[in-house]
N, C-alpha and C positions, 0 to 999 in steps of 0.2 A: 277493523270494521268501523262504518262510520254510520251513523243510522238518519235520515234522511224523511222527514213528513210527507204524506201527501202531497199538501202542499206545496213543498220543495218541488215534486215531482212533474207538477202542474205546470209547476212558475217556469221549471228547464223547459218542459216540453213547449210550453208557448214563447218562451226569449229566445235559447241557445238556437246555433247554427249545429242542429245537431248530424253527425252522419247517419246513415240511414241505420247500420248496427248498434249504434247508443243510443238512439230512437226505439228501438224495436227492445232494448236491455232495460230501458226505465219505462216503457210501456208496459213491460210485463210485471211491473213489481210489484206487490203488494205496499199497505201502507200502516205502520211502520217500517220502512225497510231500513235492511242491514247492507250497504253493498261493498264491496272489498276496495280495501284500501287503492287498486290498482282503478277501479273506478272510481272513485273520489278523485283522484289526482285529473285522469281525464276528464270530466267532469268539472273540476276547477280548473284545466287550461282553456275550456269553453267560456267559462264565465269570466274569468279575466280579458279575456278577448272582446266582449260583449260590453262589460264596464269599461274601457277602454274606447268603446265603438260608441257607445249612446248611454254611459252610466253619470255624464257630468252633465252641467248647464253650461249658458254661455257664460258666465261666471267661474268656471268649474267647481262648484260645487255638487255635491252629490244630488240626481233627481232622487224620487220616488221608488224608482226603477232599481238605480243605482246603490241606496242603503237596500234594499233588498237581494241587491247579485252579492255587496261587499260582505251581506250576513252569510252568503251559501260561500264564498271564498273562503270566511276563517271555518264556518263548520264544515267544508269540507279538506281541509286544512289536515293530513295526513303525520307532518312533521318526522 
């Protein structure tokens, strides 16, 4: 189990490209939530797609945006 702020919740709902099922799964959550490992993982293949899509500058260095998706990568980070 990975346990996931508010905030976290926020942050996916307004970046990720989320489907309409993982939309409707973190929509429902309370906060602090616990969500199961099998969502964390999906959850971090959105995010990595998103840091990938608009997490760098033209520099590539990390935005704002960016140290923000890489902090939800390691904590959702299953291993």
């Amino acid at each position: 189990m990975v346990q996931i702020s508010n905030n976290d919740i926020e942050f996916m709902l307004e970046m990720l490209e989320l489907t309409s099922g993982m939309r409707l799964k973190l929509e429902a959550l309370g906060s602090p939530a616990n969500i199961t490992d099998d969502m964390a993982d999906e959850l971090r293949d959105f995010c990595i797609d998103l840091l990938d899509t608009t997490g760098f500058d033209e520099h590539y260095k990390l935005t704002k945006a960016g140290e923000k998706i890489d902090e939800l990568i390691d904590k959702l980070f299953v291993g």
